[in-house]
C-alpha positions, 0 to 999 in steps of 0.5 A: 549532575542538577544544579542541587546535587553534590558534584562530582568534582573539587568545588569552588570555594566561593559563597555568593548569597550563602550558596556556594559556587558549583564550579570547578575549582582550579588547581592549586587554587581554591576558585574556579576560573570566574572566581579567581581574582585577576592576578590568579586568573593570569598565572593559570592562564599563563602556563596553559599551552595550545592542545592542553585539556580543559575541566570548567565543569559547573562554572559560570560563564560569559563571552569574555571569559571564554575568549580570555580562556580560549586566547592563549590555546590559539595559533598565533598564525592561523587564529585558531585554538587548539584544545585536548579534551573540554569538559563544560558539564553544567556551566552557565553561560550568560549573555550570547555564546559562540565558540569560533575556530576551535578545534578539540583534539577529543570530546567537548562536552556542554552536557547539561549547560544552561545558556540564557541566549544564543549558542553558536558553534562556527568553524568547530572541529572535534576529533572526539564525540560533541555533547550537549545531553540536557542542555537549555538553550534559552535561544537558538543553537546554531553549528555552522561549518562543524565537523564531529569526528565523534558521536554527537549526544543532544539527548533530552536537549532543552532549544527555546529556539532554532537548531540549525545543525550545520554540520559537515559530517558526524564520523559516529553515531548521532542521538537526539533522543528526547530533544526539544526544539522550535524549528530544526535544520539538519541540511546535508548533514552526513550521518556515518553511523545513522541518527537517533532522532526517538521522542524529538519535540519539535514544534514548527518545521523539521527539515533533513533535506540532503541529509545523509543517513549511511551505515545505520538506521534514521530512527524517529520513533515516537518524535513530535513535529508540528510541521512539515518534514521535508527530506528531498534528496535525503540518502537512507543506507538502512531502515528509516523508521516513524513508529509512534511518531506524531507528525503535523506537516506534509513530509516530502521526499523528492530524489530521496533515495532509500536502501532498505524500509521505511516504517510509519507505524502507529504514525499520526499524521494531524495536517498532513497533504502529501506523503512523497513522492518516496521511493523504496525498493524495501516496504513502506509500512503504515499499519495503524497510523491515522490520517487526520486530514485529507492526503495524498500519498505518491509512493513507489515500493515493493511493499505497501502495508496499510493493516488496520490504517484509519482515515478521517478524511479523503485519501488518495494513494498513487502508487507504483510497482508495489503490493498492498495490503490493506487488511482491516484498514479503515476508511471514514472517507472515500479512499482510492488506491490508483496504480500511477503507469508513469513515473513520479516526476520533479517539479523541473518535469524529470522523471524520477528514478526507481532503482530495483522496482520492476513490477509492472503493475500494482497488486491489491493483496488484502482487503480483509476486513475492509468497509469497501463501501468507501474503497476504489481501486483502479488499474491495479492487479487483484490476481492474489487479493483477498477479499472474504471477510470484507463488508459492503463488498456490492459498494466497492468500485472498480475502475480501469484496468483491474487484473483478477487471476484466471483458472488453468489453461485446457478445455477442462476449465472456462477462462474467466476472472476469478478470486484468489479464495477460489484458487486456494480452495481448488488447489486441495482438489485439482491441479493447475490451480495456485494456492498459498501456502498458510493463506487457509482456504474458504468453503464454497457457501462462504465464497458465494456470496462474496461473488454475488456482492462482487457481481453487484458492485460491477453491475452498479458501475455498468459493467455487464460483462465484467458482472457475468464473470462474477456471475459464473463465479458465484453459481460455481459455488452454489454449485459445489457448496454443502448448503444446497439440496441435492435436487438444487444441484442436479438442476445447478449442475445441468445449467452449467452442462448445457449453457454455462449458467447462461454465460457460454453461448458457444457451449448452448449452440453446440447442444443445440446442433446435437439436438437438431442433428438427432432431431433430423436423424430420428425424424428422418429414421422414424419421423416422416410417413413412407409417403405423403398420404393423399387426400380421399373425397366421398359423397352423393348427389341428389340431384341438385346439390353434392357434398363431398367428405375428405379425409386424410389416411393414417400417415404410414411408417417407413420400412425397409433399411434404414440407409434407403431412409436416409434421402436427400428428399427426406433430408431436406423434410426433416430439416424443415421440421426442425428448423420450423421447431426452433422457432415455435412454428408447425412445420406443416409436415405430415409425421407419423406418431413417432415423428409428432412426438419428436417434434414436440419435444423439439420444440421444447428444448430447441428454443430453449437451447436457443435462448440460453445461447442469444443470453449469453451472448447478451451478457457479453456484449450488454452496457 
């Protein structure tokens, strides 16, 4: 009830300034206990005994009358008062509040109480649920050494200043949904049933550390906190929960320890620095939550979701274990995703434990959509990453030990890195190759030039070798794509047979010593003369002077069977020849016409072949 309704309960009789008082009345008399006169006061409070329930529902309050209520309820061994069930719904409270050593055998209630001051709760205990839905506390609330059996309900509570919940332990549920507050303290609290904590407002520091959260979920859905949120060696049994929510410090979660997922969804994060170090062996996920401000986040996880994510500033990500997902997230700034090979550590040098968290190194699963100009990833595994549908791949930076999937073992395939995309599309046509079930595949003419930025991006940080993968990659494509004329792919595909696309020195020397085995074969069959022919001089003499003519006969070819052809001597000719021929040089050699155009044609093809070879070795090796 307002303080302008009808209340739910027999009012007091008495009129102050023609309004009449909301309290309750007391029965048998027409009061409430602030209006009754003393003599009334003392009958009533006479016959009250301790473990009797209290109803002051609306009345208005000060210490003094609260401790003259609470006087005969006490133990006149120990001090300490013994109430059933409170009921103090809308009471005012002048002046500073303190309820001290009390214990209420069932709830005790202050929903919707206004208190001018302070509120101070010492050495209380509830065997039922504490209530304080929609009360306005003009200063700060303090529970110290309390302990609620019950639920505690602060839902849409008013604190002009500190809580400091100080509670030992909560046996049910807790909701501080809507409540607002300017700092609030909820240390080594023990939550049996979780906490409710959806649309808090609390305008400095929120702090949770030691908290335990068991047997239910610690849900911050939508709160509002202007600064940091530490939760070191905070406990989480299930799910803890940020969706909506609007945070303005760094949140800390030093030997926290996390059974289940922790969500940050549609999370604003205004002045965060520091996210961590959190470890989780579920998934953190900040799809569409915004950084405002330069971040680090230290976290070690399963999972890692950062889907359509956007940073306004600088981000580094130092992660361990996980698989992140960075789909259509946005980077306005340079973000790195850096896979951390050792443990996070305290600030006393420890290493932090990571139970459940096995992985050895971190996977990229998804840049989709990403403007990688701004994106570096280092160390990290992009064996199952997809990367089609991302932009300004050729800007992207590679760095460290970054991990791509290879094609499957045997002499059909050539071992180098390749995407995930092509696994999928070749998993429809070959075996051995992995695809994913529902990831769709990509036609080789979209897959090209995702290759080409890819071979240009390693290209840029100088690595030769890495790029030539790329470069194999993306003629592999062009290769088997729709868009290519038959004639681009015969010359593509004959590329591919005798060098690799000039990648594959070893398969360009063995062409070449094929070439040069059937060259010295043919020169050796049909190529060499049946004798070096002798030169014939010719001339006259007249006397004086004699000129001479020579000429060389018409080399003749070899007969007779092809074994007697096959000499050491001509052997050792034909070598010469083609050993001569790989190098552009003539041989010197008298060949029969056969043998010239042998020759000819070797000294075409065999350099070539040579060349393909010395460049792939360049590529391997070039800086």
């Amino acid at each position: 009830m307002t303080g302008t309704g009808t209340a739910a309960w027999p009012r007091c009789a008495h009129v102050d300034g023609g309004e009449r008082c909301r309290g309750r009345r007391v029965d048998p008399y027409p009061a409430c206990l602030a209006h009754l006169d003393a003599a009334d006061r003392a009958a009533h409070l006479a016959v009250v005994r301790p473990g009797a329930d209290l109803d002051h529902r609306g009345t208005p309050f000060t210490q003094d009358l609260l401790d003259e209520l609470l006087a005969p309820l006490r133990d006149p061994g120990t001090g300490r008062a013994r109430v059933g069930k409170a009921d103090f719904d809308e009471v005012r409270f002048s002046g500073e509040a303190e309820v001290r050593d009390v214990e209420f055998a069932g709830h005790c209630s202050f929903a919707s109480a206004v208190f001018d001051s302070v509120l101070h709760f010492c050495e209380v205990r509830t065997g039922g649920d504490l209530r304080l839905g929609r009360a306005c506390v003009a200063g700060d609330v303090w529970l110290e050494d309390t302990q609620v059996s019950g639920d505690a309900w602060f839902m849409e509570a008013r604190f002009d200043g500190t809580l400091r919940f100080c509670v030992d332990e909560v046996g049910h549920s807790a909701a501080f949904r809507g409540m607002t507050c300017a700092n609030a303290y909820f240390e080594g609290v023990d939550f049996e049933r979780g906490a409710d904590f959806t649309d808090m407002r609390v305008t400095g520091r929120a702090s949770f550390e030691g908290a335990e959260f068991r047997n239910g979920s610690a849900c911050f859905d939508g709160a509002d906190v202007g600064g940091d949120m530490p939760f070191d060696g905070a406990h989480f049994d299930a799910n803890a929960t940020f969706e909506g929510a609007t945070i303005g410090g760094d949140l800390s979660f030093l030997n926290a320890t996390a059974q289940a997922d922790v969500r940050f969804r549609r999370t604003v994060f205004r002045r965060t620095a520091v996210i961590g170090p959190l470890v989780c062996p579920g998934t953190v996920d900040f799809s569409d939550a915004v950084f405002e401000n330069a971040v680090t986040l230290e976290v070690a996880a399963r999972k890692v979701r950062c889907v359509r994510t956007r940073w306004a500033s600088t981000a580094a990500l130092r992660l361990r274990h996980a698989d992140v997902d960075l789909t259509d997230a946005v980077a306005a700034f340079p973000v790195s995703v850096v896979g951390r090979p050792r443990r996070f550590e305290s600030p006393e040098g420890e290493e932090i434990a990571e139970p459940g968290l096995t992985r050895e190194q971190v996977g990229v699963v998804s840049v989709k959509g990403v403007d990688a100009a701004c994106l570096m990833l280092a160390d990290v595994d992009l064996t199952r990453c997809l990367f089609v549908e991302a932009v300004h791949l050729d800007q992207l930076r590679l760095e460290g030990r970054c991990r791509l999937a290879e094609p499957p073992g045997g002499p059909r395939w050539t071992p180098r890195r390749t995407l995930a995309e092509e696994h999928h599309w070749r998993a429809t046509r070959y075996r051995g190759w992995t695809g994913t079930p529902g990831a769709g595949h990509h036609d080789p003419d979209v897959l090209a030039p995702v290759y080409r930025q890819l071979r240009k991006a390693l290209e840029d940080g100088r690595n030769e070798p890495g790029a030539a993968d790329f470069y194999y990659g993306e003629m592999e494509m062009r290769r088997h794509g729709a868009s290519a004329s038959h004639g681009e792919r015969t010359l593509l595909w004959l590329y591919w047979a005798l060098s690799g696309y000039g990648l594959r020195a070893t398969r360009a020397l063995v062409w070449l010593l094929l070439a040069m085995t059937a060259t010295v074969f043919a020169m050796m069959l049909w190529g060499l003369p049946k004798a070096d022919p002798d030169p014939v001089s010719e001339g006259m003499a007249d006397g004086r002077r004699i000129t001479l003519t020579t000429r060389k006969p018409t080399p003749v070819n070899p007969d007779g069977p092809y074994a007697r052809r096959l000499s050491g001597e001509r052997f050792e000719k034909s070598l010469r020849v083609v050993a001569n021929s790989v190098i552009f040089r003539a041989s010197g050699q008298d060949l029969t016409t056969t043998g010239t155009y042998v020759e000819m044609t070797a000294r075409l093809v065999e350099p070539g072949l040579l060349a393909l070879a010395v460049l792939a070795v360049r590529s391997r090796v070039k800086r």
